[in-house]
N, C-alpha and C positions, 0 to 999 in steps of 0.2 A: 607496464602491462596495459596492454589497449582496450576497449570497449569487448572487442569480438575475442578475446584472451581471457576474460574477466568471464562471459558469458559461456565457454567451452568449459572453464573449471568450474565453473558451478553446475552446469549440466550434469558433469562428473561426480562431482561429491555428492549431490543429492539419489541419484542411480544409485550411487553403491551404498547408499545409507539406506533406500529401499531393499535393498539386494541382504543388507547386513541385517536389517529389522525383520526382513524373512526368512534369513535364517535362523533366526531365535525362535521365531515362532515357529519355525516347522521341530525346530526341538522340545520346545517345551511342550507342540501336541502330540509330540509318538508317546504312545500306549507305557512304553518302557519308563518316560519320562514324570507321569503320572503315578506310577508303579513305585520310582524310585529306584530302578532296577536298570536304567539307562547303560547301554554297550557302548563300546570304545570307538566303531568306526563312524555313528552317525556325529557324537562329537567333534571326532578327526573330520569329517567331509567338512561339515561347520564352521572349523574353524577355517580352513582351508578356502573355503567361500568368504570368509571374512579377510581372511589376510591378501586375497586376488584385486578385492572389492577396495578395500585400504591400496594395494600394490597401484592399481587402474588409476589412482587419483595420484599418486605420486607420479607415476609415467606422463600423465598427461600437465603435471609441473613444470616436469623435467624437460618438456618438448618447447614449452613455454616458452621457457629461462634461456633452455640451447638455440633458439630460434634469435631470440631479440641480442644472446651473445655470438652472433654470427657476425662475422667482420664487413661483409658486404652490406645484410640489413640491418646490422648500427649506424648505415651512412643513411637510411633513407629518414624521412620525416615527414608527418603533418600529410598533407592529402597522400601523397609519394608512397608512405606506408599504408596509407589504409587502401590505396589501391592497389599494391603489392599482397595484401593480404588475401582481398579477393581474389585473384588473378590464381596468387600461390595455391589457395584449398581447391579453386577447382580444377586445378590440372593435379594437384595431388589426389584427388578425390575419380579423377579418372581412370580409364581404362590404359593408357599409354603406358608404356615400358617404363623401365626404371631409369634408363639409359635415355630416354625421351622426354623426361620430364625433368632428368639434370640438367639435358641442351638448354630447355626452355628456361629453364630457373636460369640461371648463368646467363643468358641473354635477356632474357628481362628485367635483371639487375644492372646488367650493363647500359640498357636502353635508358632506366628512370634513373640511374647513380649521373647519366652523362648529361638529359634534362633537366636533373634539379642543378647540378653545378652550375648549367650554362645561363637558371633561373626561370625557364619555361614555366606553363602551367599546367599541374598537373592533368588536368581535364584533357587541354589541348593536345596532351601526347599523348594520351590515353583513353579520353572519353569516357565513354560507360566502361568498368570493368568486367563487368557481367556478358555485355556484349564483345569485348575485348577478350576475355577468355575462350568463348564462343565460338570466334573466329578462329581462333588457335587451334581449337579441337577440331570441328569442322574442317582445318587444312589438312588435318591427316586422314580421316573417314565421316564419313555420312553419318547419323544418328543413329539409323539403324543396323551399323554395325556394332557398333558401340553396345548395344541393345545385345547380341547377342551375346556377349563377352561377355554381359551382366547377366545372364541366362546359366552360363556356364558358373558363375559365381552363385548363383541360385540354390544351384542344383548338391554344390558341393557343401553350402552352408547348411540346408536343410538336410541330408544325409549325416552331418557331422553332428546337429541336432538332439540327431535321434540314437545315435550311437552315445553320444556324450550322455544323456536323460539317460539310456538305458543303462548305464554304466555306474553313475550314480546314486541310482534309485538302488542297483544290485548293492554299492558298496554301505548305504544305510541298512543293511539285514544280508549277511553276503551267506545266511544259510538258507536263501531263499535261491532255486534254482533261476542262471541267469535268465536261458530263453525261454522261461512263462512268464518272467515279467511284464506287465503290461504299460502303457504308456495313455492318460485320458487324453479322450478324443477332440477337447477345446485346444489341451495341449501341443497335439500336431497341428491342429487345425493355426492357433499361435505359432508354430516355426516355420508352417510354409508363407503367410501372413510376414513375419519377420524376415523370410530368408528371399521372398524373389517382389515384396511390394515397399516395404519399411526401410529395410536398406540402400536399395538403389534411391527411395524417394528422399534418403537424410542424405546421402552423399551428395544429391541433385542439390536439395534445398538448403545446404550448409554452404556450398561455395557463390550463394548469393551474398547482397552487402547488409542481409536480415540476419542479426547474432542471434534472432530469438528461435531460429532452426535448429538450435542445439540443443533445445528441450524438445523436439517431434519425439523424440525413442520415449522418454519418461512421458511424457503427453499421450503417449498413445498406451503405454503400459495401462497410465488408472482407466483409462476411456473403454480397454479391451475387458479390465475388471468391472468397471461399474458396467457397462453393456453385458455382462454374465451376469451379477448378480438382479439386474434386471429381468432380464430371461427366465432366471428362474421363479422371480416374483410372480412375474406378470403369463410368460408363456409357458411353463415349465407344463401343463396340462398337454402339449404337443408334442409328440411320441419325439419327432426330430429334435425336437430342442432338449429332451431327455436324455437322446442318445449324446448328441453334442456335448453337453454339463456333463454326463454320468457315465460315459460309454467309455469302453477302455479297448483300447487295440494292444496285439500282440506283434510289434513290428521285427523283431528278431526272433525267430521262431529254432533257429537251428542255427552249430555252425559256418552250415552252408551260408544263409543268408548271409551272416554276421562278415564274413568274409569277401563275400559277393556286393556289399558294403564297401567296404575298403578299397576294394578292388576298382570299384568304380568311380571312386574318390579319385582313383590316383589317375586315374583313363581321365576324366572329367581334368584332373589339373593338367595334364600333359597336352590333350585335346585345345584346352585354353589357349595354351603358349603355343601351342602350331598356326591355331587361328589366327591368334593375335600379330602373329607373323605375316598370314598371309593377309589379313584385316585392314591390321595397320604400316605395314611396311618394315618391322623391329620389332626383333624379340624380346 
């Protein structure tokens, strides 16, 4: 297991240890739980967040493990691989097809499996890998298309967001009607923060030769919490920053919406793959 394998799993188990220690707490503060009178589905949600959060750090084991037992990249070594590694997250971490990024793999294995045989130096046939993946992206489209296709990923994430909270939040108390549920307004303000600036900026800053990018998602969790409860220390006298902490939005209001939702989920995925088509030349 290498430096930047070492640094992914731990990014991992600490997230979901955050994730697992909230939701304890969020059980043991409902009303019921204090009561002693605790219902069946907030438990179920719970554990269910527990067992995803546990599943999430095994998956990203498993990817580990099946990665270094790959018969091509069991031949690389020593600079070879840690160049290969860069190279691989950022064309994995791109916008390119699926079909675009086996070409690439498959060829880049070929390229550095035939240098290291022949003894070359890593550098010499590869250089910076950073700028070497770079140019690889670049041959297929511009940045700013790229950008868009991240747009469209944006868009889909934050809708799914909010469907997912509201769905959740319903199945903690499911005799509460679904569309008055409300949703606080840091909250959304946090998915759209997550969904179109946090994500495109981890997949950017993770396919550098910096492993320490694999904490930005946790890094920015306590920074987004300790910047709240600041807020409310220091500014919370300021009607906005009141609303922000304490304001609650109603973002499904009816089936219509709820559906209207969905609906545009699916326009948004399909919309992607035509793009990306015509974007990057493969669907």
């Amino acid at each position: 297991m290498t430096k930047r394998d070492k640094f992914l799993l731990l990014s991992s188990i600490l997230l979901a240890c955050c994730v697992i220690v909230t939701a304890f707490l969020g059980i043991k503060m409902q009303p019921e739980y204090l009561k002693g009178n605790l219902e069946w589905f907030p438990l179920i949600a719970a554990v269910l967040i527990i067992l995803i959060s546990i599943s999430s750090v095994l998956l990203v084991l498993f990817k580990i493990k099946k990665l270094h037992r790959g018969k091509a990249e069991g031949m690389l070594t020593g600079d070879y691989y840690r160049h290969y590694e860069v190279i691989r997250d950022a064309i994995a971490n791109s916008q390119l097809s699926g079909n675009q990024k086996k070409e690439i793999k498959e060829d880049l294995l070929d390229l550095l499996i035939s240098a290291q045989r022949a003894g070359k130096d890593a550098a010499m046939v590869i250089g910076d890998p950073e700028i070497f993946a770079m140019e690889i992206l670049h041959s297929f489209a511009k940045p700013s298309r790229y950008a868009i296709l991240s747009l469209f990923d944006g868009m889909i994430w934050f809708l799914s967001f909010i469907i997912g909270v509201n769905t959740f939040l319903w199945l903690e108390n499911i005799e509460q009607y679904y569309f008055r549920i409300t949703i606080s307004a840091s909250m959304v303000v946090l998915f759209f923060i997550v969904s179109f600036i946090l994500m495109p900026l981890t997949r950017k800053l993770t396919s550098t030769k910096n492993p320490w990018m694999f904490m930005l998602p946790l890094s920015f969790g306590f920074a987004y919490v300790i910047l709240a409860e600041l807020s409310r220390r220091y500014f919370y006298f300021l009607g906005s920053v009141r609303w922000l902490l304490d304001g609650q939005l109603n973002l499904i209001p009816s089936q219509v919406v709820l559906v209207s939702y969905i609906c545009v989920i699916a326009i948004l995925v399909v919309c992607k793959k035509l793009f990306r088509s015509k974007l990057l030349g493969q669907a």
